[in-house]
ZAROLUM-587460 format. One line per field, with one value per residue (C-alpha): x, y, z. Coordinates in nm, 4 decimals, decimal comma, always signed. Layout:
<dotis>
u [X | ...]
v [Y | ...]
w [Z | ...]
</dotis>
This chain:
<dotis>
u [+14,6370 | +14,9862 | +14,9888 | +15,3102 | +15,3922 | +15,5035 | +15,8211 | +15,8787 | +15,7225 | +15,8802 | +16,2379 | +16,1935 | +16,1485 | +16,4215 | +16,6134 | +16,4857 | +16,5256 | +16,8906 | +16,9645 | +16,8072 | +16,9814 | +17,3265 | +17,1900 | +17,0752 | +17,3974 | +17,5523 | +17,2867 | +17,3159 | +17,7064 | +17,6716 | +17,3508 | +17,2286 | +16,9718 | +16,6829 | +16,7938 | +16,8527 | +16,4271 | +16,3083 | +16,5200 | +16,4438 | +16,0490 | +16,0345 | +16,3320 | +16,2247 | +15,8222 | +15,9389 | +16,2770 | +15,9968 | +15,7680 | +16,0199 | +16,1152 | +15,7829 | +15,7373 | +16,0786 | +15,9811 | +15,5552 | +15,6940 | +15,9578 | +15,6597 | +15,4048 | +15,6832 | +15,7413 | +15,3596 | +15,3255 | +15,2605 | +15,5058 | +15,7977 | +15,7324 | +15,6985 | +16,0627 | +16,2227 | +16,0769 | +15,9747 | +16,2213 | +16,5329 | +16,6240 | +16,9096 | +16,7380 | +17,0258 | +17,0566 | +16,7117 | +16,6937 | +17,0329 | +16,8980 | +16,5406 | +16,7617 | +16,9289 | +16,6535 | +16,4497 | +16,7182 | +16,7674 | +16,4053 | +16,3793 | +16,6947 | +16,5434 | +16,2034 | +16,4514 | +16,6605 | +16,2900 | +16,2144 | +16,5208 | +16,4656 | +16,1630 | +16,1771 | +16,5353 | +16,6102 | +16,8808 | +17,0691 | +16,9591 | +17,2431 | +17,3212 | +17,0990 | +17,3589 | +17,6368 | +17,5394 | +17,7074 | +17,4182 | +17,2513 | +17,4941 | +17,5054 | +17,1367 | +17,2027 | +17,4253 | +17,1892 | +16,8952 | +17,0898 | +17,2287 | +16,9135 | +16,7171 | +16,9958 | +16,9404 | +16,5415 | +16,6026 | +16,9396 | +16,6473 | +16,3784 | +16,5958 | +16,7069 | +16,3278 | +16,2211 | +16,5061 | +16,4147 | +16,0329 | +16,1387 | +16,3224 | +16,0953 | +15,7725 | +16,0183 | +16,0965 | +15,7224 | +15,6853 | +15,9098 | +15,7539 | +15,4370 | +15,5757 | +15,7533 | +15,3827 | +15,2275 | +15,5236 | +15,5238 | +15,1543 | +15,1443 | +15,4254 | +15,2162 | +14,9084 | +15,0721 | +15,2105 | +14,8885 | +14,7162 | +14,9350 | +15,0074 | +14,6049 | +14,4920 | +14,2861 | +14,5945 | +14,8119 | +14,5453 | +14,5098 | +14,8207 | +14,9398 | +14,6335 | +14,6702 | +15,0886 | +15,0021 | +14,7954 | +15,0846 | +15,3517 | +15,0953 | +15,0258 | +15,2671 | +15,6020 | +15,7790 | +15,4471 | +15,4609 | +15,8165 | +15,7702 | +15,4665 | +15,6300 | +15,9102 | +15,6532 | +15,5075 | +15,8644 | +15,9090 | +15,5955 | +15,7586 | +16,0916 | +15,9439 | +15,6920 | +16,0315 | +16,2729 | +16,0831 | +15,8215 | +16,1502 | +16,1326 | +15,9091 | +15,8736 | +15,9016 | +15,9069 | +15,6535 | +15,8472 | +15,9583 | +15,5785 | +15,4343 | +15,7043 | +15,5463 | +15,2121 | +15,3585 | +15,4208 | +15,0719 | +14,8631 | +14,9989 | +14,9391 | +14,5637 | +14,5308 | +14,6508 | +14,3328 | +14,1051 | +14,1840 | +13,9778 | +13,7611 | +13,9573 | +14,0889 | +14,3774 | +14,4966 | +14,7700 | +14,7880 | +15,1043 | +15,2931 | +15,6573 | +15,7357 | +15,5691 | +15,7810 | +16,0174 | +15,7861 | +15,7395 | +15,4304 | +15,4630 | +15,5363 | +15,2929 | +14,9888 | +14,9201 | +14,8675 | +14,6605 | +14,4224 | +14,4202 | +14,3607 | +14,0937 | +13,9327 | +13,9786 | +13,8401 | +13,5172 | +13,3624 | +13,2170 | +13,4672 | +13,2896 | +13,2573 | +12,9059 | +13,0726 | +13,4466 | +13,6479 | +13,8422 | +14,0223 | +14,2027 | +14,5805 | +14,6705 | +14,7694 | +14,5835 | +14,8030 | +15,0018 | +14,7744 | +14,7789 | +14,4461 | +14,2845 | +13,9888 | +13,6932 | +13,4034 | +13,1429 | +12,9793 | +13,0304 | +12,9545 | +12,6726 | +12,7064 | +12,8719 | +13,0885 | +13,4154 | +13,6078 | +13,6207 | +13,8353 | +13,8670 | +14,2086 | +14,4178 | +14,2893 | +14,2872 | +14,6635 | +14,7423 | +14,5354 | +14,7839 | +15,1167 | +15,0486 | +14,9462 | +15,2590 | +15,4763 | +15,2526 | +15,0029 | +14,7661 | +14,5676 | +14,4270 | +14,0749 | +13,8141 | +13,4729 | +13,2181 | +13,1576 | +12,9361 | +12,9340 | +13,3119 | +13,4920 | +13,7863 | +14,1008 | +14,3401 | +14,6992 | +14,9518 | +15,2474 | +15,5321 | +15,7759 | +16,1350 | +16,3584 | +16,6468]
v [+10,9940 | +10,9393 | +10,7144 | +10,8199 | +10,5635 | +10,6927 | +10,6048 | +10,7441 | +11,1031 | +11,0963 | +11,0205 | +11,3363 | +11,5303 | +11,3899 | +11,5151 | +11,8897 | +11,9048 | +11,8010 | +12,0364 | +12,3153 | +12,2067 | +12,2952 | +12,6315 | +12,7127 | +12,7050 | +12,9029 | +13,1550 | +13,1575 | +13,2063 | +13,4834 | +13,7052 | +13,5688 | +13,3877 | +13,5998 | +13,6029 | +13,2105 | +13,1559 | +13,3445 | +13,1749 | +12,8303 | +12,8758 | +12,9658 | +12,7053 | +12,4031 | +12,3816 | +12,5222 | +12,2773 | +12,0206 | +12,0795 | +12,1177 | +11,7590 | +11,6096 | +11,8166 | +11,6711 | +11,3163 | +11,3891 | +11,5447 | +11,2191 | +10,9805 | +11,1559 | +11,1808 | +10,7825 | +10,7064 | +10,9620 | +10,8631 | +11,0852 | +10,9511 | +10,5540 | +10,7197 | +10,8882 | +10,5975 | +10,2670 | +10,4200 | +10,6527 | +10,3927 | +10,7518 | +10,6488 | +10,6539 | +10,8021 | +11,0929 | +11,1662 | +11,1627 | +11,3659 | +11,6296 | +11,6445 | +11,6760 | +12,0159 | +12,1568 | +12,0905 | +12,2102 | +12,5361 | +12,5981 | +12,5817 | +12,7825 | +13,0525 | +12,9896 | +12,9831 | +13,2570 | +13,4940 | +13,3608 | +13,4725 | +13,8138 | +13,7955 | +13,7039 | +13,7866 | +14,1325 | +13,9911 | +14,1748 | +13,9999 | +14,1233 | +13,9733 | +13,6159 | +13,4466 | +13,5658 | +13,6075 | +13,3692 | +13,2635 | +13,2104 | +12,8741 | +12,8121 | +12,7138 | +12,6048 | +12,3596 | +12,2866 | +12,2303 | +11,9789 | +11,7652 | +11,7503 | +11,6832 | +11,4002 | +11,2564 | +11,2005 | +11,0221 | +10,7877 | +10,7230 | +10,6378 | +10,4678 | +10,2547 | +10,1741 | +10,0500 | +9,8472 | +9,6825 | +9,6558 | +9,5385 | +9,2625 | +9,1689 | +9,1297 | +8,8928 | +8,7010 | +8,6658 | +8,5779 | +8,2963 | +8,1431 | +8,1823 | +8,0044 | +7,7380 | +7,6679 | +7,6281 | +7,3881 | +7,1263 | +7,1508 | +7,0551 | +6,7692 | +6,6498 | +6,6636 | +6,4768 | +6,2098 | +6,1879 | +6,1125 | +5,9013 | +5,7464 | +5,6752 | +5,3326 | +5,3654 | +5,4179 | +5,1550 | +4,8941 | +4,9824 | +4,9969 | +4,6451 | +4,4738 | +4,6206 | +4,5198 | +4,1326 | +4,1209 | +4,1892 | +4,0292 | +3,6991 | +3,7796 | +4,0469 | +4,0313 | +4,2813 | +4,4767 | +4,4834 | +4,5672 | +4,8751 | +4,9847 | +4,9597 | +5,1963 | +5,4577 | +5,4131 | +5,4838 | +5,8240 | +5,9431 | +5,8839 | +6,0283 | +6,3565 | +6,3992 | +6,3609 | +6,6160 | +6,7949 | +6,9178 | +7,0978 | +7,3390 | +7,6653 | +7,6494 | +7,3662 | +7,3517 | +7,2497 | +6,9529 | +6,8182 | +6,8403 | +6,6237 | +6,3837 | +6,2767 | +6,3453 | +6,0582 | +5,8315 | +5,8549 | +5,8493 | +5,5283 | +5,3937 | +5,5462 | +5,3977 | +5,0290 | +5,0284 | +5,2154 | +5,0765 | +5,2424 | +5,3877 | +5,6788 | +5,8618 | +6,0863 | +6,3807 | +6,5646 | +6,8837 | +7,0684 | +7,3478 | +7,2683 | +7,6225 | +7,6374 | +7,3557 | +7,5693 | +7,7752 | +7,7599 | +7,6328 | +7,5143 | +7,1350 | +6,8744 | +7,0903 | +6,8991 | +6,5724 | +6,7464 | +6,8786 | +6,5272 | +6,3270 | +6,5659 | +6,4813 | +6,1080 | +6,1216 | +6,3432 | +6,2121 | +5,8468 | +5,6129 | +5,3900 | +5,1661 | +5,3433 | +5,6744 | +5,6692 | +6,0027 | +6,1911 | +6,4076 | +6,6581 | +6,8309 | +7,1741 | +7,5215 | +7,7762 | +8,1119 | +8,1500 | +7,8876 | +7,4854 | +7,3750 | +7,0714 | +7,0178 | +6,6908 | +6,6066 | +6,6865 | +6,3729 | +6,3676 | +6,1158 | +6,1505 | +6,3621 | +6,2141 | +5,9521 | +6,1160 | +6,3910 | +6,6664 | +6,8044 | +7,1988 | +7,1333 | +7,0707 | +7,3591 | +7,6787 | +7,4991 | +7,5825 | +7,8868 | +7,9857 | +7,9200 | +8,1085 | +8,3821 | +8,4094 | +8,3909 | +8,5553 | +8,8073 | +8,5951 | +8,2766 | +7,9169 | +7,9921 | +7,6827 | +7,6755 | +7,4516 | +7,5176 | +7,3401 | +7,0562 | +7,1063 | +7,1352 | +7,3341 | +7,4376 | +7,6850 | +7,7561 | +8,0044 | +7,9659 | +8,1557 | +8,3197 | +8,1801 | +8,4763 | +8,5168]
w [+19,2034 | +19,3243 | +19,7071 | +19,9087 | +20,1241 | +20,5150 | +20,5186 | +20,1641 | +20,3243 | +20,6341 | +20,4597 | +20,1980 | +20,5108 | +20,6575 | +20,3826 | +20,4094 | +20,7207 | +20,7299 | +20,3879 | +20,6199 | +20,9410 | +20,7373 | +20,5696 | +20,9783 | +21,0718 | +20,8389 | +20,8057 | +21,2443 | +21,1977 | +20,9555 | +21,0174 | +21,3419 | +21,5003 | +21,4151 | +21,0431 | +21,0226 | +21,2130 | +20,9185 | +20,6544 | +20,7830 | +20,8337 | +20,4473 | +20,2934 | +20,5075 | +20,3486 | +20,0232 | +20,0322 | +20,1086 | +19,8625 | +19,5957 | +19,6839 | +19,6806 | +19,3484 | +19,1682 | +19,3106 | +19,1352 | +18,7981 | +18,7702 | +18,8380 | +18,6050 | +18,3320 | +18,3614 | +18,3357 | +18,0215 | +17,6681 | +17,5700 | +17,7256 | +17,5943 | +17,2631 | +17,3103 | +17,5004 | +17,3021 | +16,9445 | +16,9197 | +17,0248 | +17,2635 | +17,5678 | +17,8743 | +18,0990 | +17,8212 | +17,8516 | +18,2286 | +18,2694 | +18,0271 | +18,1908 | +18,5619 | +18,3900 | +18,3065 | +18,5997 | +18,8328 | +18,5802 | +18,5999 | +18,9724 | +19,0347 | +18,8574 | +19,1299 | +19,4388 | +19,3082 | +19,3254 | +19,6767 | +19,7719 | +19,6483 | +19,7347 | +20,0897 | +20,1985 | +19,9845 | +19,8380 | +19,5478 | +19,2299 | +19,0260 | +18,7118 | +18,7403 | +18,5053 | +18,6634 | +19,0688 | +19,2739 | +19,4740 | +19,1330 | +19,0820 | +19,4704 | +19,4395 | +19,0521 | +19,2630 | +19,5622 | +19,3683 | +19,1171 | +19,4294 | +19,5482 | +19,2319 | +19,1567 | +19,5239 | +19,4637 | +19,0856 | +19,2477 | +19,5458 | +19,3457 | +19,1022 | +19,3618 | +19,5102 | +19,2051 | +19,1569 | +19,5008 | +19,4371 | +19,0695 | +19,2168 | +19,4764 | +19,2255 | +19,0812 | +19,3367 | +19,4100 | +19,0262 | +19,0274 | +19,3620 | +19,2529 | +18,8830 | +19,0858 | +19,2392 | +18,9746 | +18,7610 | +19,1436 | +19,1001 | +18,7622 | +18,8105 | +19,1056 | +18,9053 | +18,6174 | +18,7992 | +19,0392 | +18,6235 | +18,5745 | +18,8486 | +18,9465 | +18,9898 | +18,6816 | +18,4728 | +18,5941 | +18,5662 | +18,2244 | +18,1294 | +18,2595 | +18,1758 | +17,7806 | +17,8783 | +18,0234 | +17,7069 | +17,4714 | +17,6311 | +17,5629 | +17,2056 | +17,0264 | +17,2456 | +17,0449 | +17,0965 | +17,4483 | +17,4518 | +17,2332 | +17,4527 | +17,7743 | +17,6171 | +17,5322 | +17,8913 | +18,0226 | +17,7674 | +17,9465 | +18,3081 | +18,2023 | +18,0377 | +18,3467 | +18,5542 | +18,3963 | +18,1295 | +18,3481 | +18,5880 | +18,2969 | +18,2346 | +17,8610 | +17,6086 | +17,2298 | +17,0781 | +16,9283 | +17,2501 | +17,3726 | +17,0567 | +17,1497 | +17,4797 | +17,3309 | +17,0283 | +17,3501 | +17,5223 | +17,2030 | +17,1757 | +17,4912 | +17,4285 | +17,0990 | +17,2327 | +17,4861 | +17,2879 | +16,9175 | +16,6178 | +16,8424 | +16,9086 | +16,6234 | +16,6548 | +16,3663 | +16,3628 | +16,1624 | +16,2616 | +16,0462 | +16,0645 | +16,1239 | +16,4335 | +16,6039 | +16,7493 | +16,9359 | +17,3155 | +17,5354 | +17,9386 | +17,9711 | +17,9645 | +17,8128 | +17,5394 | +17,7594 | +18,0158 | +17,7294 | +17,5854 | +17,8969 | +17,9421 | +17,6305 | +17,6624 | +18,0099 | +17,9853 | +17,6541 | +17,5450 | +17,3501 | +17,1801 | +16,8839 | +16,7741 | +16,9168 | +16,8242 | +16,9887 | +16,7434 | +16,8386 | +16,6112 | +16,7275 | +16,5291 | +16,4845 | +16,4278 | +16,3778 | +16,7062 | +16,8866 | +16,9351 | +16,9530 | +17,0917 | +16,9670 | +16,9578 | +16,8524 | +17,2004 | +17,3615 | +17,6898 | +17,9585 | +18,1919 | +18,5212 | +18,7723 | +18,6001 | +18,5819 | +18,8286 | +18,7469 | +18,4936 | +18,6174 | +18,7944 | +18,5255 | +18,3526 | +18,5564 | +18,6732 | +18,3037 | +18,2808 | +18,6079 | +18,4324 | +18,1317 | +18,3427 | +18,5183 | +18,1958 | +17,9147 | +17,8613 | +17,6223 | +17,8121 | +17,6758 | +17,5790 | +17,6005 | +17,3916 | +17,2882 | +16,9035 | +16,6211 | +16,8633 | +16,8943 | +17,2230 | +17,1280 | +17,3414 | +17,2381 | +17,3992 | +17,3112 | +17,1464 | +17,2636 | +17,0555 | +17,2079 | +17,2663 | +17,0830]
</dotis>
C-alpha cells in the first residue's frame, strides 16, 4: 500500500485546483457561468485523480522488478526511459480526456489526430504529468539527502564512541600499570628493549589518535597497530600467549573500520585465562571475504572481568551503517571465533 503524506495530498490538490481555476475562467469568458459549474465539477476530481494516478503508476513503476531489470541489467539511460514512459502516459490519457470531453461536454470529436483540442490536452496533460515526476524527483532528492545526513551523524556516533572506547582501553588504570611496570622493568634490564617497547606503545596512541578519524581502513594499516599491541601483550604475557598470523597478501588492500582488530583482541586477552598450564593462542586470518579472530575457549570465572558486549555491538553498529554484511561471533569446537567483513575499496 502506498501512504500519502498530507501535505503531499493537499499540494496535488492545490495543483488541480489552480489548473481548473484557469480553465474556469476561460470556459466563464466564453460559454458562461453555467457552462464553466459543469465543466469544473467534472475536470477538478478527474484533474485530481489523474494526478494522484500519474504520481501511483510512477511509484509502482520504481518499486517493479521490471524496471531494475531495464535500468541496472540492461545498462538502459534513466532520463530516456522516464521521458519515453512521460509520452506515452500523457498520449494514453489524452486519448481518456479527449472521451470525457465528448462524453460530458458534446464536443465534436473530429479527426482525434488532427482536432485541436486533441493536442491542447496532449499539451495539458504532458505539463502536468512533467510537473508530478520534476516534484517527486525533487522530494526524493530532499529525503535522499536527509537519510544521509542522518547516516553520517549516526556514523560519526559510532567512530567518537569507538575512539572514546579505545582510548578509555587504553587509557584504564589496568593498562598503564602494566605497561610501565613491564617499561621500569626493561629500562633496568634490556635498555634498547624498553626503548623499542615504548615506541610501539606510542604507534598505538598515534593510530587511536588519527587513524580512528577515519571510516574505513586497510587491512594493512590495521595489522600495523595490531603488530604494535601484540607486542606490548607478548612483553607481559611471554610464551604464554601465542599469537598466528595467517594473512593472504591479496587481501591487504581491502577495507574494515579502524581499530577492529584490537578491540577483538583485547577482548580475547581480557575474557580468557593466560596461563603457563593454559597458554592463550590466539589465531589472526582470512577466511574468503572475512578476518577472523579466533582462540582457543577458556574463559575466566563470572565476575572477574567487565563486560566485553560494548566493544562489540559498537562494531556490530559501524558496519551497519556502512555495509550490508555484519561481524558474526560463535563459539565452535571449543573455539571462540569472530568474523568481520572485508570491504571491497571502491575504485
Amino acid at each position: 500500500m502506498i501512504k500519502f503524506e498530507k501535505n503531499r495530498i493537499y499540494f496535488y490538490l492545490l495543483i488541480s485546483l489552480l489548473v481548473n481555476a484557469l480553465n474556469f475562467f476561460e470556459e466563464l469568458e466564453d460559454e458562461g457561468i453555467q457552462e464553466a459549474i459543469v465543466e469544473i465539477l467534472v475536470l477538478l476530481p478527474s484533474t485530481y485523480f489523474f494526478i494522484i494516478g500519474v504520481y501511483m503508476l510512477r511509484f509502482q513503476i520504481k518499486k517493479s522488478s521490471l524496471y531494475k531489470k531495464i535500468i541496472c541489467k540492461a545498462n538502459f539511460n534513466e532520463n530516456i526511459f522516464w521521458v519515453s514512459l512521460i509520452v506515452v502516459k500523457s498520449i494514453i490519457f489524452c486519448f481518456i480526456f479527449d472521451f470525457i470531453s465528448i462524453l460530458f461536454f458534446n464536443d465534436d470529436p473530429g479527426e482525434p489526430l488532427f482536432d485541436s483540442m486533441f493536442w491542447v490536452i496532449f499539451i495539458s496533460t504532458l505539463f502536468i504529468v512533467i510537473l508530478v515526476y520534476i516534484l517527486e524527483a525533487f522530494i526524493e532528492t530532499q529525503i535522499e539527502q536527509q537519510k544521509i545526513k542522518l547516516l553520517l551523524g549516526k556514523l560519526e556516533q559510532e567512530k567518537s564512541i569507538a575512539k572514546y572506547n579505545a582510548l578509555k582501553n587504553q587509557i584504564n588504570p589496568h593498562f598503564l600499570f602494566n605497561s610501565f611496570n613491564s617499561l621500569i622493568s626493561l629500562i633496568s634490564t634490556n635498555q634498547e628493549k624498553a626503548e623499542f617497547f615504548l615506541q610501539e606503545l606510542a604507534n598505538i596512541y598515534r593510530y587511536i589518535l588519527y587513524q580512528s578519524e577515519e571510516t574505513v581502513v586497510s587491512l594493512k594499516k590495521e595489522l600495523k597497530l595490531i603488530n604494535s599491541y601484540i607486542t606490548l601483550q607478548k612483553i607481559r604475557y611471554g610464551e604464554n600467549l601465542i599469537i598466528e598470523k595467517l594473512i593472504n597478501a591479496d587481501k591487504l588492500g581491502m577495507l574494515l573500520p579502524p581499530m577492529s582488530l584490537e578491540v577483538l583482541i583485547e577482548n580475547s586477552i581480557k575474557h580468557n585465562i593466560i596461563e603457563k598450564s593454559s597458554p592463550l593462542k590466539i589465531k589472526i586470518s582470512t577466511y574468503r571475504n572475512f578476518i577472523q579472530i579466533s582462540n582457543n575457549y577458556q574463559p575466566k570465572k563470572a565476575g572477574t572481568t567487565e563486560n566485553g558486549g560494548i566493544g562489540q555491538q559498537n562494531l556490530i553498529n559501524r558496519y551497519r551503517l556502512i555495509n550490508q554484511e555484519l561481524p558474526v561471533f560463535f563459539i565452535e569446537n571449543n573455539e571462540y571465533i569472530a568474523r568481520i567483513p572485508l570491504i571491497e575499496p571502491e575504485l
